[in-house]
C-alpha positions as CSV (number, residue, x, y, z in Angstrom):
1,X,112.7,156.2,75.7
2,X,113.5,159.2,77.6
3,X,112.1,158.7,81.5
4,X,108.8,159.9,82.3
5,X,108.9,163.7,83.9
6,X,106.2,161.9,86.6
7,X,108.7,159.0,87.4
8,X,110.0,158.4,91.1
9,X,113.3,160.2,91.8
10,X,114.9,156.2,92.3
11,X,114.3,152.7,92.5
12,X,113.5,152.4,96.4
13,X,115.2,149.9,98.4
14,X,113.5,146.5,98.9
15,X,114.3,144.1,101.7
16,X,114.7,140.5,100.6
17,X,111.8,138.3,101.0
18,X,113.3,134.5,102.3
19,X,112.2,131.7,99.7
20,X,112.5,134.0,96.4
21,X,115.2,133.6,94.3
22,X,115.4,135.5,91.3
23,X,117.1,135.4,88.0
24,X,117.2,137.1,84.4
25,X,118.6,136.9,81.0
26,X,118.1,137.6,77.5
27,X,116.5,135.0,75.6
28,X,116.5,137.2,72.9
29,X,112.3,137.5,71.9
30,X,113.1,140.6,70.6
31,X,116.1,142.7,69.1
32,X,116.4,144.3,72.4
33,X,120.2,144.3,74.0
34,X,118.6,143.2,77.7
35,X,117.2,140.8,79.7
36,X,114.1,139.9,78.8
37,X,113.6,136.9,80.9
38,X,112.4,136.8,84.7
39,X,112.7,133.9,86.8
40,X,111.5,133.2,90.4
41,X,112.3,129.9,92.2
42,X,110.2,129.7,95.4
43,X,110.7,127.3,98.2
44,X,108.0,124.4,99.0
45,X,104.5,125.4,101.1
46,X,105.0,128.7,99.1
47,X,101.1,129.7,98.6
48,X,99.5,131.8,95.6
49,X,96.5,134.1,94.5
50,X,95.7,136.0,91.8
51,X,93.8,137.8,89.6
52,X,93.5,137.9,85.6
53,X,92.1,140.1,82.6
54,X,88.6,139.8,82.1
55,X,89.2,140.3,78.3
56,X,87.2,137.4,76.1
57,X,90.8,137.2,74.1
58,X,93.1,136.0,77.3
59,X,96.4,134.9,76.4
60,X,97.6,131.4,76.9
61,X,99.5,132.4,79.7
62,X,96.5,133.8,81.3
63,X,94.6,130.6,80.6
64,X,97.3,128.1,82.3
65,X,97.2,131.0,85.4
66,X,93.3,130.4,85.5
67,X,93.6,126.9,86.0
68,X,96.9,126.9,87.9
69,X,95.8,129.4,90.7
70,X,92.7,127.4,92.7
71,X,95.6,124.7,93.2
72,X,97.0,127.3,95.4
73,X,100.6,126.7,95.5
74,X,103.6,127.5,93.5
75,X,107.1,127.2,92.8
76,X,108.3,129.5,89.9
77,X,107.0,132.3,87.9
78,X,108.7,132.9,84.4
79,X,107.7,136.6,82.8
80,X,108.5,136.8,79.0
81,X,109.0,140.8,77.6
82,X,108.6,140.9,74.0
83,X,106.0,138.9,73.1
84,X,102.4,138.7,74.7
85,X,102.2,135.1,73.2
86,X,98.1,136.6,72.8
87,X,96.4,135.2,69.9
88,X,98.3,132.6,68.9
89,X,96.5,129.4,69.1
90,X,97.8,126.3,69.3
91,X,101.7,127.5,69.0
92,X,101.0,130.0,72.0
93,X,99.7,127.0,74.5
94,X,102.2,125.0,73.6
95,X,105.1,127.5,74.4
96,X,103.3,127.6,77.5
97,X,103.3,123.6,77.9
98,X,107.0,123.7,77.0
99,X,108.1,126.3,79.5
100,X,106.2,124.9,82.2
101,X,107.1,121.3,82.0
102,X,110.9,122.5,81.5
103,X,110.5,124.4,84.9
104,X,108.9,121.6,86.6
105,X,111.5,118.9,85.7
106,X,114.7,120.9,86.9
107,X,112.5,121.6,90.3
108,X,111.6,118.2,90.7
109,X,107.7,119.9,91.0
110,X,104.7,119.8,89.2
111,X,103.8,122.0,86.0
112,X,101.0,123.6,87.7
113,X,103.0,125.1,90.5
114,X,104.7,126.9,87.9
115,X,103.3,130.6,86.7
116,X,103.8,131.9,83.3
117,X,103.0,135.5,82.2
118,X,104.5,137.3,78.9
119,X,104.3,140.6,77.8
120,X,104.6,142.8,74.3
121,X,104.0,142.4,71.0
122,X,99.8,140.1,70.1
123,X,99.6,137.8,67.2
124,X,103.6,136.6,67.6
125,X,103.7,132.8,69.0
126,X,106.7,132.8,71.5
127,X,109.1,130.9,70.1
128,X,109.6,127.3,71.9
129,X,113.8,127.2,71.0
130,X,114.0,131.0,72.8
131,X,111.9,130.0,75.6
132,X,113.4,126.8,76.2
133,X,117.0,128.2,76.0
134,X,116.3,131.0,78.2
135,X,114.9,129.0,80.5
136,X,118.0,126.8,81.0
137,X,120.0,129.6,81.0
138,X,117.8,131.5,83.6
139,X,118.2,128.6,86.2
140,X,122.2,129.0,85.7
141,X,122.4,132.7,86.3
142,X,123.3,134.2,89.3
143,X,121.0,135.8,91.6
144,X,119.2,139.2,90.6
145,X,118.0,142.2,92.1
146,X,114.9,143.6,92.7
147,X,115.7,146.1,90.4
148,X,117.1,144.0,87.2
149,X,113.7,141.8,88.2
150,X,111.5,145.2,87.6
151,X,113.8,146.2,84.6
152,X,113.3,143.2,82.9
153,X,109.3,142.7,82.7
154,X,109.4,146.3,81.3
155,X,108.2,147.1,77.7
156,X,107.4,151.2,76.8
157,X,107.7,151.4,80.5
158,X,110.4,154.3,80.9
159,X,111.2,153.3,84.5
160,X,111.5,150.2,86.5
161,X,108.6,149.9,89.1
162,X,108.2,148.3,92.6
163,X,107.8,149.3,96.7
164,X,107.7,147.6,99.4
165,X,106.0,147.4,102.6
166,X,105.5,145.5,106.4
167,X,103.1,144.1,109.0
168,X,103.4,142.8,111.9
169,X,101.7,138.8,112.6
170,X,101.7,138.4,115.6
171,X,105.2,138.6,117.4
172,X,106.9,138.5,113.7
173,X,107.2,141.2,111.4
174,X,106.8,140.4,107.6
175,X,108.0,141.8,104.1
176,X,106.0,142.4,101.6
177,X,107.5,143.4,98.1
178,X,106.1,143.8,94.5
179,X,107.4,144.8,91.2
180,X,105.2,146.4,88.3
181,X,105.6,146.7,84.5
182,X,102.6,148.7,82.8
183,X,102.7,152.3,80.4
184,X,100.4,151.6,78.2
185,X,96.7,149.3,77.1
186,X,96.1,150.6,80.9
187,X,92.3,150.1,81.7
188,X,91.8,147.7,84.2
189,X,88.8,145.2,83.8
190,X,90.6,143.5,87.1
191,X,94.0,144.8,86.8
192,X,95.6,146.0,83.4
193,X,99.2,145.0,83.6
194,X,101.8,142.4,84.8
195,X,102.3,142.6,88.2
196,X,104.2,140.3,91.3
197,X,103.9,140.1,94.8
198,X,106.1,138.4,97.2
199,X,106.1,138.3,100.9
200,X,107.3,136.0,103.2
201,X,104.0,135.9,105.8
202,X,102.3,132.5,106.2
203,X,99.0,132.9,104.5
204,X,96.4,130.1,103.6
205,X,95.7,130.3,99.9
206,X,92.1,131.2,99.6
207,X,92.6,133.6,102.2
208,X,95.4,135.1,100.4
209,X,92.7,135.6,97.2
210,X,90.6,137.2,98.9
211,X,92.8,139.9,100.2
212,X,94.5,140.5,97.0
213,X,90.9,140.7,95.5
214,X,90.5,143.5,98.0
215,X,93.3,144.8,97.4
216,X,92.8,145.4,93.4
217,X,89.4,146.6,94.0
218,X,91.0,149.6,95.4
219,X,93.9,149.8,93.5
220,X,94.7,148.4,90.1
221,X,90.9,148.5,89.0
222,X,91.4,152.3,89.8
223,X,93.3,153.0,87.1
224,X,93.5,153.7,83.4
225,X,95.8,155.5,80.7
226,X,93.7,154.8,77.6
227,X,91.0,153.0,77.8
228,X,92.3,149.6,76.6
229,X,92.0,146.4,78.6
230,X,94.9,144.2,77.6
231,X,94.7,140.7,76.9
232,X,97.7,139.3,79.5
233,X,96.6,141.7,82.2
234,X,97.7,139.5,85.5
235,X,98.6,140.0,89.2
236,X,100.2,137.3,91.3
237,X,101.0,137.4,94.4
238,X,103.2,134.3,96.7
239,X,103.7,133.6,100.2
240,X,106.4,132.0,101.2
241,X,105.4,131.5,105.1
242,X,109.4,131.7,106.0
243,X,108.6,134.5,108.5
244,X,107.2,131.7,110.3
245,X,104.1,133.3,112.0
246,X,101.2,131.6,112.7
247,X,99.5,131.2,109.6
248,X,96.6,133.9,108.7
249,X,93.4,132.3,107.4
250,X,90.8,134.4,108.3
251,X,89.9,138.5,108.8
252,X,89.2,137.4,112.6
253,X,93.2,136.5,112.8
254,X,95.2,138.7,114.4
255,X,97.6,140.2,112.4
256,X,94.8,139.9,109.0
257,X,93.9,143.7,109.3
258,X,97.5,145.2,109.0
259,X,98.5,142.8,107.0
260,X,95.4,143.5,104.0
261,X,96.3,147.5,105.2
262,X,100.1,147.0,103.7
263,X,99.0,144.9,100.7
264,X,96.4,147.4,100.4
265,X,98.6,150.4,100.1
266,X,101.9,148.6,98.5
267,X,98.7,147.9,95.9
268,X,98.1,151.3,95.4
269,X,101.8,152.2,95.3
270,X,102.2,149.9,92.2
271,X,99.3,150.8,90.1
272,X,99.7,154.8,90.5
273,X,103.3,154.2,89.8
274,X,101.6,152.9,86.1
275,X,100.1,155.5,85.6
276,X,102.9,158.2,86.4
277,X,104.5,156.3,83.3
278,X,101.6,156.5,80.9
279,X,102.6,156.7,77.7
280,X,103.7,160.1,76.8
281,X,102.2,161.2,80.7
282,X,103.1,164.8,81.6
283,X,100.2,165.3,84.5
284,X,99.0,162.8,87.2
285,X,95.4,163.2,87.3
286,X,93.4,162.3,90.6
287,X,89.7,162.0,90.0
288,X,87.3,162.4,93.0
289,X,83.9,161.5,93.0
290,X,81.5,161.8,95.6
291,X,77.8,162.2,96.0
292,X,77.0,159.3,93.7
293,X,73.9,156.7,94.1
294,X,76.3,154.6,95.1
295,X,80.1,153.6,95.5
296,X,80.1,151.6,92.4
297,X,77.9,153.9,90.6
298,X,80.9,156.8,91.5
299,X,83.5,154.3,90.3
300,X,81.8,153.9,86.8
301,X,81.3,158.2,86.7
302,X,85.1,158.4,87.7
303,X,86.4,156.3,84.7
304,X,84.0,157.6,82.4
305,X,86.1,161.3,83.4
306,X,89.3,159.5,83.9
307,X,88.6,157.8,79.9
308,X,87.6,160.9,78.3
309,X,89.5,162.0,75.3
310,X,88.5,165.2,75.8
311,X,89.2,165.4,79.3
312,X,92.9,164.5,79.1
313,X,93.8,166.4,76.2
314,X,92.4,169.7,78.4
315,X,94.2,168.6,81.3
316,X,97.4,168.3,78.9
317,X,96.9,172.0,77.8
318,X,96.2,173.2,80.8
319,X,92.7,174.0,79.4
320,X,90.5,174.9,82.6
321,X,87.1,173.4,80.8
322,X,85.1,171.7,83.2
323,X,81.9,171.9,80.2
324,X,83.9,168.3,79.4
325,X,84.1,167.0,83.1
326,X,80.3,167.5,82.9
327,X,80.0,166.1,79.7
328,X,81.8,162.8,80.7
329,X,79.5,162.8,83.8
330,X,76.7,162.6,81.6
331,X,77.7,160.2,79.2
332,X,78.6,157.5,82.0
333,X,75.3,156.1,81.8
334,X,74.9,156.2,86.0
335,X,72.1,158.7,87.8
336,X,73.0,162.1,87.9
337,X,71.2,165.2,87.9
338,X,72.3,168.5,86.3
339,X,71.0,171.3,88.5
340,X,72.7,169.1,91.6
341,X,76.0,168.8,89.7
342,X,79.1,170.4,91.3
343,X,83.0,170.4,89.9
344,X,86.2,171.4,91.4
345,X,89.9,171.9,89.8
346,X,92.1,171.3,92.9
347,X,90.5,173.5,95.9
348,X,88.6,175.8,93.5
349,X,84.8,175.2,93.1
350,X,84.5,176.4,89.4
351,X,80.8,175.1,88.8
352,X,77.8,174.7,91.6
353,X,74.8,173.1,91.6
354,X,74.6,172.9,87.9
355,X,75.9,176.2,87.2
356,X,79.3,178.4,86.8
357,X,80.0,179.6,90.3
358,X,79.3,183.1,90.0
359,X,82.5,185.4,90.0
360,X,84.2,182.3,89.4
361,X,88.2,183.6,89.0
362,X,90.4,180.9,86.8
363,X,93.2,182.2,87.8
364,X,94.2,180.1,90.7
365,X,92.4,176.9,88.4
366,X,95.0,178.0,86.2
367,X,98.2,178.1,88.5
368,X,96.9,174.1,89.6
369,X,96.4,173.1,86.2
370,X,100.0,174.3,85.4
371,X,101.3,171.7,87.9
372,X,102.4,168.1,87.1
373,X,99.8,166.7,89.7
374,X,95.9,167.6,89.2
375,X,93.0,166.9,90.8
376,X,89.5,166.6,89.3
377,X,86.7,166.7,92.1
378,X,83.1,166.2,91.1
379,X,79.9,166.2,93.7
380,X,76.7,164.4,92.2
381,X,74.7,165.4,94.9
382,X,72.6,162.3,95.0
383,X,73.8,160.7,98.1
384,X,76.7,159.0,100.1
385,X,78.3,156.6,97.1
386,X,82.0,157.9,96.7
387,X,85.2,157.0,94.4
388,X,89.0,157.4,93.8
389,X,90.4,157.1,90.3
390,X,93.9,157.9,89.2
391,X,94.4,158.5,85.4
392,X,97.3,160.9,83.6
393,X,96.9,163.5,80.4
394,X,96.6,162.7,76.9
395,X,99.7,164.0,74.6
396,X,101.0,163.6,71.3
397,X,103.5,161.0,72.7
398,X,101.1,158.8,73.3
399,X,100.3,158.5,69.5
400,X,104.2,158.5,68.7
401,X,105.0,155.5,71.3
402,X,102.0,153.3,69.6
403,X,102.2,154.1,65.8
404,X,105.8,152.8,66.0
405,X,105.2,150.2,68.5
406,X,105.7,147.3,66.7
407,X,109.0,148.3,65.2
């Protein structure tokens, strides 16, 4: 598919992150001439967190993470690209068994400090000969790059995705790195796509959860496409500790703040970077919402905007109608009051205290709305409660990428 007119102008460049090894190949889950295989080895004491779909139809692989992750450590992850492995019964689990306990046996660890996550196609059961063969021809391969890790968790992605960030612990500095697949089925009940973190800072586990929970809160559940929640939606994140710096367990830690700051903002890095390759995406849509009851009451108005049909096929044709911003604000279910009600289209206050603003010029509206990045900005005028959303237009594309996906 031809690469998305929002994408970054290249892959950035990634430090290495000590205890990560990574690997790909093609195990051939679908007729696809590429990897579609990823493989991380990562050394002992490496710790893990994460966070899943809240969909009630959770892929095996989602399953086995749920149970895997309060252990808090790890020593592989395997990403499949094909084949969600999602509805699939007792097949689908047992892929899962299979890959794991192959994994386990050639790193002399235990099944549950291996991670599984597949993405693509629901209803398929992976099939146990591919996995198991690409599995023992993953461990053989040479090492891969950052980039040929991102390129191979993609599906309709259009662009491999991943950044990279530091901190400083201490008297150590550490890496933090992630890579990102996710284009479409983008509305995060948690997260809404696959998504890996590595960094080689000493962090305790449960600590470690709770900043990536911190993290998502402001990041990936800040995002949508299309309204749909997928059912293999998960973000990992691993710790290797080689930076050797004391180990952070706590907010009171020094070092805790800057290092939730970076994971913070590499966070947001990944999950606008899904959006800039919605399917079909020509506009990157920021939607501001202030003035709210409260912050999650401005988060739920936000989406409602940022999920609107109507909204994102005006922002596609450049349409300056802000009669649907207000009609998503009403339909979102959260206080508001119309003659309080105030909307912006970039800098340009086009409606005031529930009312056009009066000699209101579209011009300029116009010029922003002509641009590939947009921002909606919406005042309730209720009180403090505030939200940031990040969303993209709604084109015909999108309906050509999924009527042909499965073939």
């Amino acid at each position: 598919m031809k690469r998305s007119p929002l994408a970054p102008e290249s892959f950035p460049e990634l430090p290495p992150v000590p205890g990560v090894r990574l690997a790909v190949t093609r195990a051939g889950y679908k007729g696809w001439d590429r990897a579609d295989l990823t493989f991380a080895a990562l050394d002992e004491g490496t710790t893990v967190a994460g966070v899943t779909t809240k969909s009630r139809c959770p892929s095996p692989e989602v399953d086995w993470c749920r149970t895997a992750l309060p252990l808090g450590r790890a020593r592989a992850l395997v990403v499949n690209a094909g084949n969600s492995n999602a509805f699939t019964g007792n097949r689908g689990r047992a892929a899962v068994e299979a890959i794991t306990a192959r994994v386990a046996k050639a790193l002399g660890c235990q099944p549950s400090d291996v991670f599984v996550a597949s993405t693509g196609v629901i209803g398929v059961p992976l099939p146990i000969d591919k996995a198991e063969a690409g599995i023992d021809s993953v461990l053989c391969s040479e090492r891969a790059t950052w980039e040929e890790a991102a390129a191979t968790i993609m599906t309709t992605d259009t662009f491999p995705k991943a950044a990279a960030r530091s901190a400083v612990i201490g008297d150590r500095t550490v890496n933090i790195v992630g890579i990102i697949k996710g284009s479409g089925m983008i509305a995060p009940d948690m997260a809404t796509m696959l998504g890996f973190i590595f960094t080689d800072a000493a962090v305790d586990a449960a600590f470690l959860q709770q900043m990536l929970g911190a993290a998502n809160r402001q990041s990936y559940s800040c995002i949508t496409v299309d309204g749909d929640t997928s059912t293999s939606d998960t973000v990992l994140a691993f710790a290797t500790g080689k930076a050797r710096n004391a180990p952070l367990t706590s907010v009171d830690d020094p070092g805790a703040d800057a290092f939730q700051a970076a994971l913070t903002d590499l966070c947001i890095d990944l999950a606008q970077q899904v959006v800039r390759d919605g399917e079909g995406a020509s506009k990157f849509i920021t939607v501001d919402v202030t003035g709210a009851e409260s912050d999650a009451s401005a988060h739920r108005i936000a989406m409602s905007i940022a999920n609107s049909p109507l909204v994102k096929t005006a922002m596609a044709g450049e349409d300056a109608n802000w009669g649907r911003v207000v009609m998503a604000v009403g339909k979102a279910g959260e206080p508001a009051e119309r003659d309080l009600l105030s909307i912006r289209f970039g800098m340009t206050e086009v409606a005031r205290h529930g009312l056009a603003v009066e000699g209101y010029d579209e011009a300029p509206v116009a010029a922003h709305l002509k641009g590939s990045e947009i921002e909606i900005g919406v005042d309730i005028g209720l009180r403090g409660g505030r939200a940031t959303v990040w969303t993209c237009d709604l084109t015909h594309g999108y309906i050509s990428i999924n009527a042909d996906y499965r073939s």
